[in-house]
N, C-alpha and C positions, 0 to 999 in steps of 0.2 A: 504494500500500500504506500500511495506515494503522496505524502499530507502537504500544501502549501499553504502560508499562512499570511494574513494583512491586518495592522489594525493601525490604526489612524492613519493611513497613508504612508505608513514605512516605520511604525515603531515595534518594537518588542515590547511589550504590554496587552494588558486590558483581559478579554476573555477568550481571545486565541492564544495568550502568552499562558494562561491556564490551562486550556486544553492542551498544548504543546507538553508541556511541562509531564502531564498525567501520563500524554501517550507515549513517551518516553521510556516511561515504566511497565506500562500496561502493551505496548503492540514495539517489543523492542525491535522486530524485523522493520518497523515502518520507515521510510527515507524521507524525512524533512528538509522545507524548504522554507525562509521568509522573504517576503518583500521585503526591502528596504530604502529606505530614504538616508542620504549620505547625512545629510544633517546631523541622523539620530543613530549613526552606523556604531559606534562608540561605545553604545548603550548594552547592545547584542553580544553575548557572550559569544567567546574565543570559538568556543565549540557550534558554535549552530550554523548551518547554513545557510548563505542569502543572496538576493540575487537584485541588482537595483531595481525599484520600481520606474514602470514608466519607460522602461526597456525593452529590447525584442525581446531579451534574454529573459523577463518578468512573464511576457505574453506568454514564451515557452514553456516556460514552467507552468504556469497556469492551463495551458492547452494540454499538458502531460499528468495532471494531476488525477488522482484517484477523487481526493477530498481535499476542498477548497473552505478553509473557514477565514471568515473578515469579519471586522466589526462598523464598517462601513462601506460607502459603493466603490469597486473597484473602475473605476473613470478610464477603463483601457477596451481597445477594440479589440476581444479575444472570443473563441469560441470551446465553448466548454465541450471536454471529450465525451464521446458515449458511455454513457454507464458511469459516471463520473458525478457525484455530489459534492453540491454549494452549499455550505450552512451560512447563514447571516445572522449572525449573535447580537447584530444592532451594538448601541454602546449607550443607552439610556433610557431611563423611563420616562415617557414623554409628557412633560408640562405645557412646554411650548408645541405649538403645531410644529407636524412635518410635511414632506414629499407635498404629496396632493391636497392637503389640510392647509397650509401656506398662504396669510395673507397677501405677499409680493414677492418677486423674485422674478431675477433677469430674466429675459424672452428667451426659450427652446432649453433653460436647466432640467424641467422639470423631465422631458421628453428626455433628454440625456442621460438623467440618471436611473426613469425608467427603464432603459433599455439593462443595466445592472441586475435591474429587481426580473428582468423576464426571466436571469442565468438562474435565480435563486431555484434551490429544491426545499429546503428548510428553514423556518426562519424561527431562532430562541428568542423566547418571551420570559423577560424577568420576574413577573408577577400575572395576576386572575387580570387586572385593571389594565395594564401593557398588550395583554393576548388582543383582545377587544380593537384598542385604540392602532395598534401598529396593524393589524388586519384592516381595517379604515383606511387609515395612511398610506397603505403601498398598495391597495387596492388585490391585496393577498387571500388568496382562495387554497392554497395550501398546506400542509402542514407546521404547524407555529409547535413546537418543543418549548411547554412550559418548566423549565428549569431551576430559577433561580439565575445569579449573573454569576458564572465561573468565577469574574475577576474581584467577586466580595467573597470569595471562599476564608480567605486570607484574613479577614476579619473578624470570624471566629476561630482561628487556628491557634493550637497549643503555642505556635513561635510569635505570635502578637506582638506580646511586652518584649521578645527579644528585636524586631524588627523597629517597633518604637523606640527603645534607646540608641541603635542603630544610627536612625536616619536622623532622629535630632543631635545627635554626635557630628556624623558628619555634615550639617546643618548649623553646627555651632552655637545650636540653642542649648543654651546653660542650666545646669537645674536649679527650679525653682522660676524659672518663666515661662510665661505663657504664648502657645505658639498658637498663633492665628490662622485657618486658612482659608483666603479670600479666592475663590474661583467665580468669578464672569463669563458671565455667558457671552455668543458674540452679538452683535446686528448688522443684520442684512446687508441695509443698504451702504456704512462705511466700511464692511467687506468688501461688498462689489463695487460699490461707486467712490468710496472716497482714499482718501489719500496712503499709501502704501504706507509712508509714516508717521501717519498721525495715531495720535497717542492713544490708546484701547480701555484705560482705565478713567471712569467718573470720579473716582476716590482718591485722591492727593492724598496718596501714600504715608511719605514723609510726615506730613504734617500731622498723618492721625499719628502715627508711632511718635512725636513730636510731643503730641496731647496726653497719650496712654501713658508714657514714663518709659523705664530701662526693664520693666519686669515684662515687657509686652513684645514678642515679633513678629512680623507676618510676614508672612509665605506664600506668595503670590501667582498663581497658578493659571496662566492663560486658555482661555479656549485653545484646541489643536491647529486650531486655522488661524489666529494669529501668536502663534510661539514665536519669541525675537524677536516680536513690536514692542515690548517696553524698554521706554524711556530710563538709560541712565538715574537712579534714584544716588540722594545724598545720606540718606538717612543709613546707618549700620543696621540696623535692625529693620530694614526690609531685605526681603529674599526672592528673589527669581526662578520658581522653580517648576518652571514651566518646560525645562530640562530635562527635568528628574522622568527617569523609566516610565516607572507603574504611580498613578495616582493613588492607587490603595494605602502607596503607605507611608503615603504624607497624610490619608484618614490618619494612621496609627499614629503617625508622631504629633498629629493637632492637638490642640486641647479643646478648639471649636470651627466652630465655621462660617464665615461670609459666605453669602453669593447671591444673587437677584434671581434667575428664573432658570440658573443650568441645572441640570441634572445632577452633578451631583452629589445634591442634598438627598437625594433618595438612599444612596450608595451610603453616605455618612452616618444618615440614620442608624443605619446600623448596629455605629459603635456605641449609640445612646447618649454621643457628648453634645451641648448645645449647640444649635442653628439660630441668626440670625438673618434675616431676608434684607437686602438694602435693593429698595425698589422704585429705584428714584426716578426714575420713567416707566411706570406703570400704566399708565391710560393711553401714552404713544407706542407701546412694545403690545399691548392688547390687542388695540384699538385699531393700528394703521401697519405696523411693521411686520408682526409673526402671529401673534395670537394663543390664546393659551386653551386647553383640553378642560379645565377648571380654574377656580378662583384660587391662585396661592395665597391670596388673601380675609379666605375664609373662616378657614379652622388650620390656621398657620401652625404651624411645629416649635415655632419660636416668633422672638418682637418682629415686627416688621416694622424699617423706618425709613423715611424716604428722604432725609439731609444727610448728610458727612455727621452734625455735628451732634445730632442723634445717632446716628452709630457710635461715634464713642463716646458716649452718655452707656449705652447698652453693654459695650465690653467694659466699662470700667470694670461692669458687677455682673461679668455673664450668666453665672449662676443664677442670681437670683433669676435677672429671665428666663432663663431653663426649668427655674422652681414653678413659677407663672404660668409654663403654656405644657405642665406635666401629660395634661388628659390630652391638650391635642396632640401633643407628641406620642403618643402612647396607639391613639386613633393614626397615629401617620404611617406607626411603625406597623401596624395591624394590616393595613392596607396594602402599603407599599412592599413592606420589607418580609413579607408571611414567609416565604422560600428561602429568605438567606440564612440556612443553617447549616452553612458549611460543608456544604454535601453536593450543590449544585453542579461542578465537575464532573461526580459520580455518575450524576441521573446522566448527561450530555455524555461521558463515555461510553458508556450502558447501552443506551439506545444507538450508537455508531458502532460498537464492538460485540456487541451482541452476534449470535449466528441464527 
């Protein structure tokens, strides 16, 4: 069996980097291969193989493969071999609209990255609420693989606390501070229309870590689509770590979390540590830009606030809002997170290694 693998466009992460990982152990005759993007080549152990994306040599492998897993669309003119299955693990529970759900977006994307969802055979569903909503979205009539996300396995596993002092070691976060993690979502239109350097974050960084004191730092996690847009910061206690491998285990090393409307906050849930929403354009991102599946601002998981200077009014004393929004969080984690018990690999291998 010959496995190829893609997740964000050329990284070693997410829930193909889990599934790889498993069949390793479990289908040792298997010959793996990943996509890669040079950017993030660095990232990929000595030992695994990969092929650039975006390559004849990516096509080929993908045209020679048994089994194809990605966690988004693969954007290449290739055709998949006979008897040859595509899983699409997606890479989120969807808040904001997607694909065909989509308030705007550039003329003939949509059509484009249909042609991706035709290759699919399989597509994993995180959760009961995702099965639903993603079958909607790609306008999917075949088999959705309700799992759990492979790439939260990691957040209930026995190595947790060792992965957390890990990555705030190498992070530099000192014990006895608070590591923040602010992941933003993108928008549409200055992705596609506006300026390749202009600046991706609402929140003047600096100046909150400026307000919070030396026991506070944040760790700033960009969307995949614009990784290496941020602006030079002055402050020592912001971090760039839009870098970093797997996002799971900057979950582990946070003590909480920012973020306006990405994903994920579902994923974070998880670990049961506090969420704040900063949703300072809520009625333009609803309303005119992307559009959302429900109100994140109904039965929130955490404060929502829509200034800079109400956000750090809220971390001063995370806790306490965490104390605040118990029952909704409790309702978020019921909802959203009912599968991640650390087992979701299992169920996803099972069904492909099964005979």
């Amino acid at each position: 069996m010959r496995v190829v693998y893609n997740s964000f466009n050329g990284r070693y992460s997410d829930s193909p980097r889990a599934v790889h990982e498993a069949l390793l152990e479990q289908a040792p005759d298997a010959e793996h291969c990943w996509l890669s993007d040079p950017e993030h080549a660095a990232t990929f152990p000595a030992t695994v193989a990969t092929v650039e994306i975006y390559t004849p040599e990516a096509v080929r492998a993908l045209e020679s493969a048994d089994l194809v897993v990605s966690n988004s669309h693969l954007e290449m003119d290739w055709a998949k071999r006979p008897g040859a299955t595509y899983v699409q693990t997606w890479h989120g529970t969807p808040l904001k609209r997607i694909h065909a759900d989509v308030l705007w977006g550039p003329p003939g994307l949509l059509e484009h990255l249909s042609e991706d969802v035709d290759r699919w055979d399989v597509l994993l569903s995180p959760n009961a609420y995702s099965t639903q909503v993603l079958r909607g979205a790609f306008r999917w009539e075949g088999e959705v693989l309700e799992t759990g996300y492979p790439r939260n396995d990691v957040l209930r596993s026995p190595g947790a606390d060792d992965i957390r002092r890990r990555v705030r070691r190498e992070l530099g976060v000192e014990e006895g501070q608070t590591a923040v993690l602010y992941t933003p979502t993108w928008r549409d239109d200055a992705f596609w229309e506006g300026a390749v350097d202009a600046d991706p974050l609402a929140l003047d960084v600096d100046a909150a870590t400026a307000e919070l004191g030396p026991d506070v730092v944040l760790l700033v996690r960009l969307h995949y689509k614009l990784t290496g847009r941020m602006r030079p910061r002055t402050s020592p206690r912001v971090r760039d770590v839009s870098h970093h491998a797997d996002v799971a285990e900057l979950y582990l090393a946070a003590d909480a979390m920012v973020t306006d409307y990405s994903s994920t906050m579902f994923d974070f849930a998880v670990t049961g540590k506090p969420l704040v929403l900063f949703a300072y354009d809520l009625e333009r991102y609803r309303d005119e830009l992307r559009g959302f599946y429900f109100d994140p601002t109904a039965d929130p998981p955490g404060p929502v606030v829509t200034t800079s200077d109400a956000l750090v009014e809220q971390l001063r004393d995370v806790e306490r809002g965490h104390r605040e929004h118990a029952a909704a969080y409790a309702r978020f984690r019921e909802r959203f997170c009912h599968l991640d018990d650390g087992h979701a690999t299992e169920r996803f291998v099972d069904r492909f290694l099964r005979s």
